[in-house]
N, C-alpha and C positions, 0 to 999 in steps of 0.2 A: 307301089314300090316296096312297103314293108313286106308283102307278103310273098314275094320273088326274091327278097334276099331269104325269108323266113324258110321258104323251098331248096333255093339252092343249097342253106346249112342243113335243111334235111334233107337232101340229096348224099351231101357230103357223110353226115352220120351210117345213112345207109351202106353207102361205097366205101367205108374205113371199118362196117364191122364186117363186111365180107371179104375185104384185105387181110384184115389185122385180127378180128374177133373182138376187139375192144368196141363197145358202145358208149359211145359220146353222150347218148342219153339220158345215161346214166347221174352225167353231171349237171352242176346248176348249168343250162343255157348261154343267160348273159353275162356270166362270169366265164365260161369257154370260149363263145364265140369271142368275145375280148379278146382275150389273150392267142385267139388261134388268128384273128383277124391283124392284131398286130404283127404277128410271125408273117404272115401271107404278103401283106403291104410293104416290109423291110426289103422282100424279094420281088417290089415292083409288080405283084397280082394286084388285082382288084377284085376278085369273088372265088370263094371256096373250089368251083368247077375246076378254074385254071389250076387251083394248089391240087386237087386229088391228080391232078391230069400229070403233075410235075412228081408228087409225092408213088405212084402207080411207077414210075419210070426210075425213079433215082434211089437207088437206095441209101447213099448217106443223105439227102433231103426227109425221106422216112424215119431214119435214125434220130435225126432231129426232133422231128416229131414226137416222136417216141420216147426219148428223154426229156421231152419236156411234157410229156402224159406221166412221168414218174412221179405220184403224190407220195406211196409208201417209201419209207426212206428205206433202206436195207443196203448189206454187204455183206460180201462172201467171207468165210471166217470173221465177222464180227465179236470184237474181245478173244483176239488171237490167243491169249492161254489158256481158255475155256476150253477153247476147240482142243490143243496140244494136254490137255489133263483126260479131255474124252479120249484121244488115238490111246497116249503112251499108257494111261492109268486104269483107265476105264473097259475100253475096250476088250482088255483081254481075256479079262474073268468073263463078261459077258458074251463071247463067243468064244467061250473054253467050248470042246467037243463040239460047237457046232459051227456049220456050212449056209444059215442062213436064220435071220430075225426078223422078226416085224418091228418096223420103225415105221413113226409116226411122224410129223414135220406139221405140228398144229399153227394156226397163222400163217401161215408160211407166205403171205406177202407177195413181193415179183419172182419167190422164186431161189432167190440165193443163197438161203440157207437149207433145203431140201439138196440142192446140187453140192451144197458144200457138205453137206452129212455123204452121200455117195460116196464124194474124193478122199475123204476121212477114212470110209470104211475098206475103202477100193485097197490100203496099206494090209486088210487081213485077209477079204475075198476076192475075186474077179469077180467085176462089175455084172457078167452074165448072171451071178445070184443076189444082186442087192437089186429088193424092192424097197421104195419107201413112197408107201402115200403121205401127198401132202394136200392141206385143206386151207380155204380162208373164206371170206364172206361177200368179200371183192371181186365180182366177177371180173373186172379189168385188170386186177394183179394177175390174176388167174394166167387171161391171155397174153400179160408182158411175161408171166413166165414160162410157159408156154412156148413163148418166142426167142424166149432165153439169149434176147442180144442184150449188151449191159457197159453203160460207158467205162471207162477208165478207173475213175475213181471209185466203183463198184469193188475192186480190186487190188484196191491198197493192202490188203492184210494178207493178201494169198501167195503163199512164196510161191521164191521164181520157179523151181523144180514143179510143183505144181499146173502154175499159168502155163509152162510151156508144154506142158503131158496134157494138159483139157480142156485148154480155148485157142481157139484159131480167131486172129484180128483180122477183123471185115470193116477197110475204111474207116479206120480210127475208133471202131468198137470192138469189144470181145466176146465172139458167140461159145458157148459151151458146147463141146464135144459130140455129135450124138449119142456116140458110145455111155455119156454120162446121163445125156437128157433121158434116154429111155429107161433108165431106172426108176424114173419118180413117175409115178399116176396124180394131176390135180384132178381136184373135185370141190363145189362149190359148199361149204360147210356153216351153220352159224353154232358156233360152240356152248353158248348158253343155251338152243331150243331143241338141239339135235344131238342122238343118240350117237355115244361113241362104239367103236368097235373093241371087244376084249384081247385079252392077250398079248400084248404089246409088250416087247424086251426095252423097246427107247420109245419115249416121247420129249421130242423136242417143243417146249412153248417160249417164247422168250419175247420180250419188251413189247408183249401185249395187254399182261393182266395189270398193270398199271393205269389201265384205262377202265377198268372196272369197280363197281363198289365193293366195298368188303365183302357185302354179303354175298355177291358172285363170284366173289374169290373163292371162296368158302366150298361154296355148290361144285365150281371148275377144278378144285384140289381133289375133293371127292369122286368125284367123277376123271379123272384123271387117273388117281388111285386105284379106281374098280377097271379101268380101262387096261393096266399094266400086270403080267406075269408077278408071281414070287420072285423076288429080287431082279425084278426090270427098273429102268433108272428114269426119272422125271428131271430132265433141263429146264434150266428157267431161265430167267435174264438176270441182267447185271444190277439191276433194283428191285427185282422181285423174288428177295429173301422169305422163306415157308415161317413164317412164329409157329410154336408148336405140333411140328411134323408129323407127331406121332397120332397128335389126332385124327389125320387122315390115313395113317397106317404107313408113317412114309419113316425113315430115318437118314439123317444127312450120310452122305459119301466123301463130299469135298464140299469146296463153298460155291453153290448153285446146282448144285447135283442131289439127287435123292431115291432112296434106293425102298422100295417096295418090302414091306417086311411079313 
């Protein structure tokens, strides 16, 4: 008996990363199957076959799903005046004379802040020239964002003008735009082992390096640093203020900003 439910949840992991691209595998087991077994039971199944057979067919039953595979917490414009000091303050010197930069969107999570740096930028170019790759370590955030559907409360911060120019509500979620989704390339990154790309005008990192020890703060500043243009700008998060900037070649611009010197 154990080894036919053991199957069927491997059945299921199979048939949800060829749906969705997310691998269940990934996570602990008996702490998923819990929690997916509970979802499945609330809706009167009794084994994963029936939920992929309901979740294939319905797409707010998926959605559900799907937000409740959301582990990384994230939101679009997070720290709304951050964002409003990048468009109004930042932005302009930065695309003085030019029609296109490389931006970076490091951690980038499910996703939300990669699509919110586009909408950002979409105020100086048409979106036909903004690329921005964006990286994280999560293969699963990867594919939720990717999938770029995103509940409600994903979009608390995103004014209305906005929500209404680049997401279309699909059954009580809101998917981003294509127009917007194909500006961002993801790709699977670990930032401590793996070599960054130079040249960068914006790197966006934010409310990740707080998870890190000093001494890979240290490493990730520098690297960071060597990663960005002469006066390209380094984003960080709302707790993770630079101590002495200039050791890694950086100089503040505003508070959480830092400008390549």
């Amino acid at each position: 008996m154990t080894s036919m439910i053991r199957d069927d949840y491997g059945q299921f992991v199979g048939n949800m990363k060829r749906k969705t691209g997310i691998d269940l595998s990934l996570y602990k087991e008996a702490q998923m199957k819990r929690r997916l077994t509970s979802l499945y039971e609330k809706k009167g199944l009794t084994n994963f076959q029936d939920y992929f057979k309901i979740l294939d067919k319905n797409k707010e039953e998926l959605h559900e799903f799907l937000d409740r595979m959301t582990i990384n917490v994230s939101e679009f414009y997070r720290n709304y005046k951050r964002w409003e000091i990048l468009e109004k303050s930042l932005l302009p010197t930065l695309l003085k004379n030019e029609n296109k930069i490389k931006v970076w969107s490091a951690a980038c999570s499910t996703g939300e802040e990669p699509y919110t740096l586009a909408m950002v930028l979409s105020s100086y170019l048409p979106l036909s020239n903004i690329k921005i790759a964006a990286t994280d370590l999560d293969e699963n955030a990867i594919a939720r964002a990717k999938l770029a559907t995103y509940p409600e409360r994903s979009l608390q911060e995103v004014p209305e003008a906005i929500r209404k120019r680049y997401f279309l509500k699909d059954e009580g979620m809101y998917k981003v735009k294509d127009e917007v989704r194909k500006t961002v390339t993801f790709k699977k990154q670990n930032l401590l082992a793996d070599p960054f790309e130079a040249n960068h005008d914006l790197i966006v990192c934010r409310n990740v390096l707080i998870y890190f020890t000093e001494e890979a703060k240290v490493q990730l500043y520098h690297k960071f640093s060597n990663a960005l243009k002469k006066g390209g700008i380094l984003f960080v998060g709302s707790t993770e203020q630079i101590f002495q900037p200039a050791k890694y070649g950086f100089e503040v611009l505003d508070t959480f900003f830092y400008k390549k010197i």
